[in-house]
N, C-alpha and C positions, 0 to 999 in steps of 0.2 A: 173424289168420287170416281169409279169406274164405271166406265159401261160398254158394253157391246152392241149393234148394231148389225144387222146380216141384209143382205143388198142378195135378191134373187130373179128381180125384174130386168130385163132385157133395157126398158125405157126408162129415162131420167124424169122425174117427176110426171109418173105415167096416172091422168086422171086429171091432171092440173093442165095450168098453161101456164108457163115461166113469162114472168114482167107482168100477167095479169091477176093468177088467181091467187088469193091473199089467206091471211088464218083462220079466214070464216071457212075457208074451201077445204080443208085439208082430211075432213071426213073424206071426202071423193078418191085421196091417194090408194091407186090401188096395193095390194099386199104384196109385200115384198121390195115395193119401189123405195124411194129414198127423194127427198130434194131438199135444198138448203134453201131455208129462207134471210131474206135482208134482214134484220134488225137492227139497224143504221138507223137512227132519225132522221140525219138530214140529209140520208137517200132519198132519189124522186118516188125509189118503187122499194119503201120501208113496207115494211109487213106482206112484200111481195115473195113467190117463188121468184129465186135469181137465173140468171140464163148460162149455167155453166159446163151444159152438154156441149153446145154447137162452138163447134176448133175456133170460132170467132170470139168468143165469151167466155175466157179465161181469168177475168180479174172478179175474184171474191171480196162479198163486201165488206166495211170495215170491221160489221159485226154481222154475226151471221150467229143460225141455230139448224141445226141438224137435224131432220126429222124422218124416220122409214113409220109405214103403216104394218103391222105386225096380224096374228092370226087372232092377237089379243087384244086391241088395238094398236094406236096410235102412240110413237115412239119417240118424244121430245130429248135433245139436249138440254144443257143450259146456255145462253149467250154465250159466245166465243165472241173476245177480243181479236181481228185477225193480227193484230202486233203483235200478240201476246200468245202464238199459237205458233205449233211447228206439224209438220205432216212427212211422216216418215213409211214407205212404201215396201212392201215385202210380197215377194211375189212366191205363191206356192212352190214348194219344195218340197218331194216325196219322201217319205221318212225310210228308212235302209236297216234290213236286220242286222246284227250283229254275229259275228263268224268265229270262233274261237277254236283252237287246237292242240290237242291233249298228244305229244309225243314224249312215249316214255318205254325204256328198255329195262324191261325184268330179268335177273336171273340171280340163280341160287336162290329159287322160293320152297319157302318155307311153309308147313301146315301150319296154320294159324294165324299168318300174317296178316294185315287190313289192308285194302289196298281201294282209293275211291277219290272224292272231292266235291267240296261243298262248292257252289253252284248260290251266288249272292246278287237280288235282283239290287241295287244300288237304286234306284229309283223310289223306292219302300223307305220308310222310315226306320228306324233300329228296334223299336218297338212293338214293327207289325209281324208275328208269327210265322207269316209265308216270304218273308225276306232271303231267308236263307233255307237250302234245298240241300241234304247233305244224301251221298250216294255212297255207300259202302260195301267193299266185299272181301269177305275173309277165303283165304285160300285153303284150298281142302286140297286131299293127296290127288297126286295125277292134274294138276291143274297149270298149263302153260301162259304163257301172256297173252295168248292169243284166245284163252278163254275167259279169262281175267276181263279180259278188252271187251268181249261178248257181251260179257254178264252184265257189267256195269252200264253196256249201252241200253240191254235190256232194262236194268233197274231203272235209269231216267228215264226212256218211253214209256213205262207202265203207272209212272206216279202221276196222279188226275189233276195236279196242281202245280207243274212242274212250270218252269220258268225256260227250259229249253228243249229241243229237241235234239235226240242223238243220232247220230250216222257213224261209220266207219271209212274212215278214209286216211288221213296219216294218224292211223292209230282211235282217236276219238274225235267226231267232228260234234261240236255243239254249236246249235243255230238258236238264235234269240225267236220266241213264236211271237211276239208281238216287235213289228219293224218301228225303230225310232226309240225304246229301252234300251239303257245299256246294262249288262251284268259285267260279275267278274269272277273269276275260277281260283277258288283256294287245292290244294292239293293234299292229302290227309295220305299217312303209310307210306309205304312203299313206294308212293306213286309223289313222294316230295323232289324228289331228283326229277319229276317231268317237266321237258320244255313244253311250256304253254304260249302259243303266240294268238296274236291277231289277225287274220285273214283277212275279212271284211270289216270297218273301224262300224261303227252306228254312224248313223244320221237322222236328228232327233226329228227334222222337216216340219214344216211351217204353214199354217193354214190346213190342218188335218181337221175332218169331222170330231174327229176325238177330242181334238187338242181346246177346240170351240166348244164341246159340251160343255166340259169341263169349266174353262171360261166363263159360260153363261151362266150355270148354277152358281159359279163363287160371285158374278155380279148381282144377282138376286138379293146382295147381301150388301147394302155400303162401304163404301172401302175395301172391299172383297174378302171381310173377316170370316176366314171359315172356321171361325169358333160357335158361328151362328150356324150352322151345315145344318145341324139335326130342327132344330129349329123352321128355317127356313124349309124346308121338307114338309114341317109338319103344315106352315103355313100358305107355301104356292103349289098349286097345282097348272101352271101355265103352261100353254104348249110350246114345245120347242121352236125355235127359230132357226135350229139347223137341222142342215138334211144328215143322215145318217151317212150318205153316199154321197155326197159334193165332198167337193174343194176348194179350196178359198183365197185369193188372193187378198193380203193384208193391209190396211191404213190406219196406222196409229198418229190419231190425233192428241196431240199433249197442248195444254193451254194451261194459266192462271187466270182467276177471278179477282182481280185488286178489292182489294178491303179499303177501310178507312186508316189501317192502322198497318202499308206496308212491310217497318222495321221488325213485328213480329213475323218470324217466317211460320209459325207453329196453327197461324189462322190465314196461311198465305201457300196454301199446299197444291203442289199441282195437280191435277185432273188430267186423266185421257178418258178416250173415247176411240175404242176398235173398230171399223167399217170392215167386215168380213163380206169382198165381192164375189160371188159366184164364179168363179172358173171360166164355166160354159157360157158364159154371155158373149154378149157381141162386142168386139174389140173395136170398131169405127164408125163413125154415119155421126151426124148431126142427131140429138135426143138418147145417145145410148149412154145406159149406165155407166157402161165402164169408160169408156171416153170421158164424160164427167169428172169421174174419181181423176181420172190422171189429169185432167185442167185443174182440178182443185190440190192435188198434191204439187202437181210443176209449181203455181200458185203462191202455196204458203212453203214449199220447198227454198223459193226465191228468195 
């Protein structure tokens, strides 16, 4: 099973009191908080919020369950073994357009020659129609490279669906419009002898509102089959859990649930569980979210 969790609250278990208030209390979490409860038996404070904000209250209990209050309700894990668990921490990283460069030296042209290149978002499936973006220009009489180079910049700026933006600069400059995709530049005619370099490489970047949308709707679905996509659409209508405009710093919890029947690993699958923290939160103080997260990740990091 997958699942996502988004963490928007300033305070750890804001609405509760850790060591006292138990799973009868957990209506009171307010929206957006988070707080992990004991699930331990032979914890003193089993069915308790655990105290894992204050820098003093670092050790997570043997079994625990992860719970944030949502816009939708109330958002349970399932029991986490904590031996049986790993926490692996990703802290946002901006995602970076890509910069591509068309230098290419024409001459002895010819009327009627093709001269252009196709423009391949690699991100897209091979099936999806708007993959690939092809840019061509035949040359007519009186036509120098330097109109050639125009024209073609022209043609990519004018197409409503284009995957880059053109400029002028060593010859053609192509800028990826969405930062964190990467494309790739095929060269067509004339224009096959062009050196094509990389300027600026991508960087796909980490904790993006985009990247958690996305995220969210394929968890809507168990096991994140998005063979259910159309489906699921027609059946949730839940409100989002991420802001359009945050950023997220990442916790990927991975764990197993032991069965009766270890040696099959096929009923022995692991499970994560994403904690997507708000950026803008507060980074110290005894009760702050994000404090929390990083005693819980040091924690089961250990």
């Amino acid at each position: 099973m997958k699942q996502l969790m988004v963490v928007s609250h300033d305070t750890y278990a804001s609405g509760l009191t850790p060591g006292t208030s138990d799973l009868d209390n957990l209506a009171s979490l307010a929206v957006g908080a988070y707080a992990i409860i004991d699930m331990d038996p032979t914890s003193a404070t089993y069915n308790h919020v655990a105290s894992i904000a204050a820098s003093s209250e670092v050790d997570t209990p043997a079994k625990f369950m992860f719970v944030t209050m949502t816009a939708n309700g109330l958002k349970k894990s399932p029991i986490i073994t904590k031996a049986l668990a790993t926490c692996t921490a990703q802290a946002y990283v901006a995602p970076v357009a890509k910069v591509m460069n068309i230098a290419v030296t024409l001459s002895n042209l010819e009327v009627g020659q093709v001269a252009g290149f196709i423009v391949t978002d690699t991100t897209k499936g091979a099936h999806e129609l708007t993959r690939n973006r092809s840019y061509v220009y035949t040359v007519a009489s009186g036509d120098t490279e330097a109109t050639i180079v125009a024209a073609l910049i022209a043609l990519v700026n004018a197409d409503s669906i284009r995957i880059v933006n053109a400029t002028s600069g060593t010859d053609i400059v192509l800028t990826r419009i969405t930062a964190g995709k990467n494309f790739q530049v095929s060269p067509i005619g004339i224009f096959r002898g062009a050196t094509i370099t990389t300027s600026t490489a991508h960087v796909t970047g980490t904790g993006t509102a985009a990247q958690l949308i996305e995220y969210e709707r394929i968890n809507r679905v168990e096991q994140g089959d998005a063979i259910h996509r159309i489906d699921e659409d027609l059946m949730f209508s839940a409100v989002s859990e991420v802001s359009s405009t945050g950023t997220y710093d990442l916790y990927l919890i991975r764990y197993n649930v032991p069965t009766q029947r270890p040696v099959l690993e096929s009923i022995n699958p692991y499970q994560e569980l994403v904690v997507a923290l708000l950026v803008s939160l507060s980074d110290s103080g005894d009760g702050v979210s994000k404090e929390g997260m990083d005693n819980f990740d040091a924690d089961l990091s250990n």
